[in-house]
PAZAPA-4460 file (N, C-alpha, C; in steps of 0.05 Angstrom, whole numbers, plus 32768, in hexadecimal, padded with zeros to 4 digits):
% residues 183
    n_x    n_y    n_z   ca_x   ca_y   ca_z    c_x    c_y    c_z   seq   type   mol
   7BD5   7DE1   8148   7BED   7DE7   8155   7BF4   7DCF   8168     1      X     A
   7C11   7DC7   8166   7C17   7DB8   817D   7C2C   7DBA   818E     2      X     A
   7C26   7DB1   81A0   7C36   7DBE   81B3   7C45   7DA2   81C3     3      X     A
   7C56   7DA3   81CA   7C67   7D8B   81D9   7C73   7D97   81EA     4      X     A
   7C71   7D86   8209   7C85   7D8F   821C   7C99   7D88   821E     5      X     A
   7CAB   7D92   822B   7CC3   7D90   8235   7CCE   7D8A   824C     6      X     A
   7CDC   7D7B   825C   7CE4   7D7B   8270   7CF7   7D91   8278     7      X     A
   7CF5   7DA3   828B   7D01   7DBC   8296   7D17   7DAF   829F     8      X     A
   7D31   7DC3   829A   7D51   7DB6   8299   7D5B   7DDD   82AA     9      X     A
   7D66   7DDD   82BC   7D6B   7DFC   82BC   7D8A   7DF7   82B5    10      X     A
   7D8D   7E10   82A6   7DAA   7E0B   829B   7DA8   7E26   8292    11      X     A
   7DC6   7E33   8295   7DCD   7E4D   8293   7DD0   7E53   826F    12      X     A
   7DBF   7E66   826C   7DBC   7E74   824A   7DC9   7E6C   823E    13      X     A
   7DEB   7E75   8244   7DFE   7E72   822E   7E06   7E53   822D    14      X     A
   7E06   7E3F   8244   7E06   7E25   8241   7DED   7E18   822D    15      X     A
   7DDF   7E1F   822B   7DBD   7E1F   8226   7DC1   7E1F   8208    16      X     A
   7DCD   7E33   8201   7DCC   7E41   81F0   7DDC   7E2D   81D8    17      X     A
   7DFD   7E2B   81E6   7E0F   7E20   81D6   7E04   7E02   81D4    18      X     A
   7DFC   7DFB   81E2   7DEF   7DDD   81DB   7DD7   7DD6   81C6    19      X     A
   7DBE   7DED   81D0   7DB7   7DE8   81BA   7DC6   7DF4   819B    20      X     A
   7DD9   7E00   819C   7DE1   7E06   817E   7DF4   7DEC   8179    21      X     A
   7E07   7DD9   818F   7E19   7DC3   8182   7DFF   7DAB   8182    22      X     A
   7DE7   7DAE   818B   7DD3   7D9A   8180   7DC9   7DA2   816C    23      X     A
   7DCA   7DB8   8162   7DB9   7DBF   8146   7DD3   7DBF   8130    24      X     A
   7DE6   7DC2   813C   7DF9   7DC0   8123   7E02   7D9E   811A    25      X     A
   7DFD   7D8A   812F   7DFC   7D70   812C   7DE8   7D68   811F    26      X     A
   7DD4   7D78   8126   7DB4   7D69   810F   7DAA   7D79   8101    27      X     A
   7DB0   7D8D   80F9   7DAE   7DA2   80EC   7DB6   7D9D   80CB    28      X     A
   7DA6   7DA3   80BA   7DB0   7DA9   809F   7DA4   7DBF   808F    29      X     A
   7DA7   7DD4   80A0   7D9E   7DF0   809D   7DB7   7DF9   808C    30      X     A
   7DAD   7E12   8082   7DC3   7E22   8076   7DD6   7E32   808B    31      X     A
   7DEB   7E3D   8083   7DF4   7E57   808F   7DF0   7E6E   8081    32      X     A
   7DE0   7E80   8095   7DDA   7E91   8083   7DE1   7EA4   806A    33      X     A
   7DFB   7E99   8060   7E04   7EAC   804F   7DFD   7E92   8035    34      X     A
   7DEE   7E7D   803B   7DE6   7E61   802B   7DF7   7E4F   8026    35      X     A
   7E0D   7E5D   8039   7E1B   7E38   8040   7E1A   7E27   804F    36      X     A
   7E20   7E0D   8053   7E1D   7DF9   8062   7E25   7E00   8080    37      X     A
   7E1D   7E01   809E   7E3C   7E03   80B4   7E43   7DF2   80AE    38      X     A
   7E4B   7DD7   80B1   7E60   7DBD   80B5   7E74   7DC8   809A    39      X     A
   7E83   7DC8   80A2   7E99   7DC7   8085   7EB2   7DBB   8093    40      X     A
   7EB9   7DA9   8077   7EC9   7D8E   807B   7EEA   7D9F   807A    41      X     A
   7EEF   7D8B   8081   7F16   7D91   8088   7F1A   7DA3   806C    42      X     A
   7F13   7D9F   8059   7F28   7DA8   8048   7F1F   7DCA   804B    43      X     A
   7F09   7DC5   8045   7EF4   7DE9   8046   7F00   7DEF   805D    44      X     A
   7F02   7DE5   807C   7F0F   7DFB   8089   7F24   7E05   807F    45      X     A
   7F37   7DEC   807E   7F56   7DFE   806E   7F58   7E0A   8058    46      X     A
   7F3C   7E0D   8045   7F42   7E1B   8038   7F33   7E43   803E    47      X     A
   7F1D   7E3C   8057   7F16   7E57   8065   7F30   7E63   8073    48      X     A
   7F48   7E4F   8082   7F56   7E62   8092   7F6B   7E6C   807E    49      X     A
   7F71   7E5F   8067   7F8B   7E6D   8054   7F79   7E83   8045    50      X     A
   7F60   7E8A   8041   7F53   7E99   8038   7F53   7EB8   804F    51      X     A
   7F51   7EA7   8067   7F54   7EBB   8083   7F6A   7ECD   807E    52      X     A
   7F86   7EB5   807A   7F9F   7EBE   807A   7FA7   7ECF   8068    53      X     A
   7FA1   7ED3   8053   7FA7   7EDE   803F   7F92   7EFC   803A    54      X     A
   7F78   7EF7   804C   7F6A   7F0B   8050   7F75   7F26   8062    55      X     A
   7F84   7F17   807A   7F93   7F28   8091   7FA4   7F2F   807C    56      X     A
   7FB8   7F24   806D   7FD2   7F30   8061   7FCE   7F44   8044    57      X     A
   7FB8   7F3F   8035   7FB3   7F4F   801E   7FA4   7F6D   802E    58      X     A
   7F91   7F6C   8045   7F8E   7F85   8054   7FA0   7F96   8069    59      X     A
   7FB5   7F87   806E   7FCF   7F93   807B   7FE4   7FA1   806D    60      X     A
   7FE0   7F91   8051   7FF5   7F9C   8039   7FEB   7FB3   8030    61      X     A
   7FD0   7FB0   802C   7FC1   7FD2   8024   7FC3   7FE6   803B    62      X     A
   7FBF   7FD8   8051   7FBC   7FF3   805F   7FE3   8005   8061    63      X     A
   7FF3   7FF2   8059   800E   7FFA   8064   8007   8014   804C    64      X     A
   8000   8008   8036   8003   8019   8027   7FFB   8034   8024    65      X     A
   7FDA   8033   8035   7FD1   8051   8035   7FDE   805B   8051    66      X     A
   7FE9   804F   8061   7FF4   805E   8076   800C   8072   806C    67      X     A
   801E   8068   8057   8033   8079   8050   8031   8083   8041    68      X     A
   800D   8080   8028   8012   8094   8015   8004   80B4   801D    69      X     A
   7FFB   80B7   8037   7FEE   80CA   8039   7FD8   80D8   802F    70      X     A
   7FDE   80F0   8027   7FCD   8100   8011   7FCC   80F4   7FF6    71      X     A
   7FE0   80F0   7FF1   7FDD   80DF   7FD5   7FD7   80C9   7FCD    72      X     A
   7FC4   80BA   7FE9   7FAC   80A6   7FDF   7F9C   80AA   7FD4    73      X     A
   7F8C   80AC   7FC3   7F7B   80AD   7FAF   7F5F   80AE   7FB9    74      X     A
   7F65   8093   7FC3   7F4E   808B   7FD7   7F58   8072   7FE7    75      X     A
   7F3E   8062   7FF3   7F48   804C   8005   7F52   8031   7FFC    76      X     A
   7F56   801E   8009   7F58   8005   7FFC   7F3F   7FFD   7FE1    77      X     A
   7F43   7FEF   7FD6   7F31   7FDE   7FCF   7F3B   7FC4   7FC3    78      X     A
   7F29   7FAD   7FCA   7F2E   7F96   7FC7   7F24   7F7D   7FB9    79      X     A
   7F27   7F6E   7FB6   7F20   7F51   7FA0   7F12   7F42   7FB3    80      X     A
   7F04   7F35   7FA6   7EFC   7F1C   7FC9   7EFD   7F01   7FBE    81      X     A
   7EFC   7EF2   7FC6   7EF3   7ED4   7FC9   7EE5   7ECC   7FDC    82      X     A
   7ECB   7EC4   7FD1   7EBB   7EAD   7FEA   7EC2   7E98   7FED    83      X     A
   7EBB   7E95   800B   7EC5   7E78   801E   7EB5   7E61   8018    84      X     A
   7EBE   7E4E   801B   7EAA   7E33   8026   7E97   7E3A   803A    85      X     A
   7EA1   7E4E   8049   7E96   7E51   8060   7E7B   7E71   805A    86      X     A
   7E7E   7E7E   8041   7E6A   7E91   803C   7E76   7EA8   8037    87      X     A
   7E8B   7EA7   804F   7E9A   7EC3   804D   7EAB   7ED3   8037    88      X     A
   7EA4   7EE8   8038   7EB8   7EF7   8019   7ED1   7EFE   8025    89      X     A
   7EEF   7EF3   8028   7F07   7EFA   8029   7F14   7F08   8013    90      X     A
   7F24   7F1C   801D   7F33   7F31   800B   7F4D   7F1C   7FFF    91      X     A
   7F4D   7F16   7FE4   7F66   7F0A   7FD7   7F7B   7F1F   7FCB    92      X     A
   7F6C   7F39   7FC1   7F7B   7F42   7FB6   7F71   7F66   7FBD    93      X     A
   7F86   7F78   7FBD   7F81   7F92   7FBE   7F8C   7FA6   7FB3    94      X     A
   7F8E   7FC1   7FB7   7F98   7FD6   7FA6   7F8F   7FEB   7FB4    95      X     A
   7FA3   8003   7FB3   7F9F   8022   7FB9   7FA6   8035   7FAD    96      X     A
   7F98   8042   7F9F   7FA4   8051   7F89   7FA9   8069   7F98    97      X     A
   7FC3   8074   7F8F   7FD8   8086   7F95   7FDE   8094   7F7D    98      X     A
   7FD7   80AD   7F81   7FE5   80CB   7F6C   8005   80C5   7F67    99      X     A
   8004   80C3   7F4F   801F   80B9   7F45   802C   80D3   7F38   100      X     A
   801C   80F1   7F33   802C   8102   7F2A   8039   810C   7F2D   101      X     A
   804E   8114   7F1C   8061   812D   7F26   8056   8144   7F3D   102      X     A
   8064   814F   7F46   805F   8171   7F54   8061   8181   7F41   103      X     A
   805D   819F   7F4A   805A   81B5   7F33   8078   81BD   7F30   104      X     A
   808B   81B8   7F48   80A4   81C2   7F4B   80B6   81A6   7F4C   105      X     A
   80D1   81AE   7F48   80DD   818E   7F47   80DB   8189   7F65   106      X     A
   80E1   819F   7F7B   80E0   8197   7FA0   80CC   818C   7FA4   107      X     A
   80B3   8190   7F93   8098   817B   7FA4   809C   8168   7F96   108      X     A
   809B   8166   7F75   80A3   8150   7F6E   80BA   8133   7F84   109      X     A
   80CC   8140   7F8B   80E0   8135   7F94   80CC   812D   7FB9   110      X     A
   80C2   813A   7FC1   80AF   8139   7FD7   8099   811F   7FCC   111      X     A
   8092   8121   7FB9   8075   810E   7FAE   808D   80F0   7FA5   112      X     A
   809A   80F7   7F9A   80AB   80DB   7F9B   80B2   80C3   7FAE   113      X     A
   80B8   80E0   7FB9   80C4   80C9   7FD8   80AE   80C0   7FE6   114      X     A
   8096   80CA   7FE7   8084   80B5   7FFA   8073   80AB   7FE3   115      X     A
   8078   80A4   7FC6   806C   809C   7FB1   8078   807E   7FB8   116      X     A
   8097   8081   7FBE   80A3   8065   7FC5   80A4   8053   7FDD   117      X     A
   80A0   806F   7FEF   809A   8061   8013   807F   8053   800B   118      X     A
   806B   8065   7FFE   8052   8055   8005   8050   803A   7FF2   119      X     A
   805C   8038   7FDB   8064   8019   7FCA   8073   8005   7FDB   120      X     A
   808A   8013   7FEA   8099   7FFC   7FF5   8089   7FF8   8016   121      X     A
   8074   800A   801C   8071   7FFD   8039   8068   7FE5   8040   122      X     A
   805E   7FD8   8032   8052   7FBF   803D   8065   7FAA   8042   123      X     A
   8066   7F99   8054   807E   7F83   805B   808C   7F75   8045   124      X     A
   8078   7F71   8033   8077   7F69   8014   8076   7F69   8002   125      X     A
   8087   7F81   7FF8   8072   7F98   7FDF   8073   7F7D   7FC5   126      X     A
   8065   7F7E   7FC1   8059   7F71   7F9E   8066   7F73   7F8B   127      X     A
   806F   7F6E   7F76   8077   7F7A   7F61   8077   7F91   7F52   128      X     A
   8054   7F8E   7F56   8052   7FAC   7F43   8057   7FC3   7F60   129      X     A
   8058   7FBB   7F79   8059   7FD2   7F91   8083   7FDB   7F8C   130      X     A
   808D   7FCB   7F83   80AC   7FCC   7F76   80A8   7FE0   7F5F   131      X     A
   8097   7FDA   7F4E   809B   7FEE   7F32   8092   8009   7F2F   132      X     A
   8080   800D   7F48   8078   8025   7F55   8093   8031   7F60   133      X     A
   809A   8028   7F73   80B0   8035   7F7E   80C5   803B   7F65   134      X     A
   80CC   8025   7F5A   80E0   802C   7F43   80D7   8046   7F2D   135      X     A
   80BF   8052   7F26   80B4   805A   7F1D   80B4   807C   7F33   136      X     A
   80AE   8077   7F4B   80B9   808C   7F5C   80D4   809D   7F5D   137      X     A
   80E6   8082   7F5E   8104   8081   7F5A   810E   8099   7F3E   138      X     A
   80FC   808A   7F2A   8103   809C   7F0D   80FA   80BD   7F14   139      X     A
   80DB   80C1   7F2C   80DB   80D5   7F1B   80ED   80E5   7F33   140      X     A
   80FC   80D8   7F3F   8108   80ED   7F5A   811A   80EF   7F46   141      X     A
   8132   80E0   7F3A   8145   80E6   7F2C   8140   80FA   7F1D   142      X     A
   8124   80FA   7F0F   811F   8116   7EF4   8128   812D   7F08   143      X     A
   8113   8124   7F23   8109   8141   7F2D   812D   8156   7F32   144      X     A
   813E   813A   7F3B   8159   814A   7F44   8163   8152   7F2F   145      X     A
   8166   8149   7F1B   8171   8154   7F05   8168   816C   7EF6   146      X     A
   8147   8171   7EFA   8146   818F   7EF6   814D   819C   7F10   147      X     A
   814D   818E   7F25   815A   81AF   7F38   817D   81AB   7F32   148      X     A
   8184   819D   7F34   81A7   81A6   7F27   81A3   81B7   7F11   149      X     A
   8190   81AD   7EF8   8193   81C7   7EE5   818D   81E2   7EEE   150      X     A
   8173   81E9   7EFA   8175   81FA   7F0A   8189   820F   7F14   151      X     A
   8194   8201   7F1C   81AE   8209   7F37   81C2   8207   7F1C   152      X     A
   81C7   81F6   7F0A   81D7   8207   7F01   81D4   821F   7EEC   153      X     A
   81C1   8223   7EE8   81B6   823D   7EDA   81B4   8251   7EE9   154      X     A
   81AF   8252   7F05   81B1   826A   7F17   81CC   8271   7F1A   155      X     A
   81E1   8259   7F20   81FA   825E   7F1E   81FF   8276   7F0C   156      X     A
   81FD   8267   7EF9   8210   8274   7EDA   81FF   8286   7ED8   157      X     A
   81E1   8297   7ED8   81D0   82AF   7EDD   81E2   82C4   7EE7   158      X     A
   81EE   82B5   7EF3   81F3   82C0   7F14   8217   82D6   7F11   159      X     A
   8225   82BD   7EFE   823D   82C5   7EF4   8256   82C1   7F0E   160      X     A
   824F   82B4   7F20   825F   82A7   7F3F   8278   82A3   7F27   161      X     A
   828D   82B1   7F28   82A3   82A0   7F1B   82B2   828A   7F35   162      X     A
   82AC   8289   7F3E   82B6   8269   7F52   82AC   825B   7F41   163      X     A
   828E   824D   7F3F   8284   8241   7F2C   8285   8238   7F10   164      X     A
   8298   8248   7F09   82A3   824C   7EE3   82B5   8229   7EED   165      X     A
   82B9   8224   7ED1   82CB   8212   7ECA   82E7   8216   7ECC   166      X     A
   82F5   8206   7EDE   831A   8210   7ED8   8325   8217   7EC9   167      X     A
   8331   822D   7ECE   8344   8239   7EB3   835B   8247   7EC1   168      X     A
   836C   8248   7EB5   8380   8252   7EC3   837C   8278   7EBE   169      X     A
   8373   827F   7EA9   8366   829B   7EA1   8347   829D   7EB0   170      X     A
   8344   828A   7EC7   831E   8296   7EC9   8329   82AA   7ED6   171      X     A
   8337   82B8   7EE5   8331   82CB   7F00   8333   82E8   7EE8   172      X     A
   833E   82E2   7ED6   833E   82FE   7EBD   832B   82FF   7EB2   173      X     A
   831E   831C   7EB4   830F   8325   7EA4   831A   8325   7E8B   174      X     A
   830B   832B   7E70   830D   832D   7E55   831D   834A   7E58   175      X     A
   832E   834D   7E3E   8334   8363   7E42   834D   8369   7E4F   176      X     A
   8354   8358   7E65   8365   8360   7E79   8382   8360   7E65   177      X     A
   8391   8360   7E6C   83B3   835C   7E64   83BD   8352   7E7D   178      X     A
   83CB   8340   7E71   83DD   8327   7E82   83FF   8331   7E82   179      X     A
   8403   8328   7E93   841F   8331   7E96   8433   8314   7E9F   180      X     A
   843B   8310   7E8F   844A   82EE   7E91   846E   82F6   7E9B   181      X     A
   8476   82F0   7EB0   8493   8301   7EAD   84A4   82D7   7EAC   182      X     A
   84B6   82D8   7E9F   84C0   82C1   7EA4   84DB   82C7   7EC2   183      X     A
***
């Protein structure tokens, strides 16, 4: 064993501390622990902070998304990664899968639509395919109204409302009746 002294220097931990790490990072050709180099040259940083950038904005875009789809998230984010120069895994790409079905009735239907499209269009930026979602929302709200107008008009006419009948100048007559025309 050997042992070497040192000349005693008092100096406060965290001064202590950061010095010896900007002397070990000057003579240093250790790894970082994830087995990359620390020193990384100009370009690797700029290519860690657009990796940063794009990390903040692909996890901001997902979260808009499960914030407005509610119940009908599926589950949570999940994401793509890319490693850094620097070791780190940044999120490039993501997805939230959302219940895209109809309701049992056209009213929930029409209910499941509308936040089928809030939750596609919430993100600051929706994507393309976060567009064909909503458009795809869009369709099935239109189905859903169109069976409640049929609906409604089948209860109508069930119903026999002659307000509701078609114009005629004979609707207010029953069948049957006799008309009396005097000129």
């Amino acid at each position: 064993m050997n042992i070497t002294a040192t000349p005693h220097v008092h100096m406060p931990v965290a001064t202590a501390w950061r010095a010896g790490q900007q002397d070990k990072a000057e003579t240093d050709t250790d790894s970082h622990p994830l087995g990359k180099p620390l020193g990384l040259n100009e370009e690797e940083q700029a290519k860690v902070e657009k990796l940063k950038s794009r990390d903040r904005e692909v996890r901001a875009h997902e979260q808009a998304h499960l914030a407005a789809a509610g119940g009908l998230a599926m589950s949570g984010a999940t994401y793509s990664y890319e490693r850094g120069p620097d070791g780190v895994q940044y999120a490039t790409g993501g997805e939230v899968k959302i219940d895209t079905s109809p309701g049992s009735t056209p009213e929930e239907t029409l209910r499941r639509a509308s936040i089928i499209r809030a939750a596609a269009m919430a993100p600051a930026e929706p994507s393309s395919q976060d567009r064909s979602v909503a458009a795809s929302a869009s369709k099935m709200e239109a189905k859903a109204r169109a069976e409640l107008a049929t609906q409604d008009n089948e209860k109508v006419q069930s119903a026999g409302n002659p307000a509701t009948r078609a114009y005629s100048p004979l609707a207010r007559f029953e069948p049957g009746q006799q008309l009396s025309i005097r000129a």
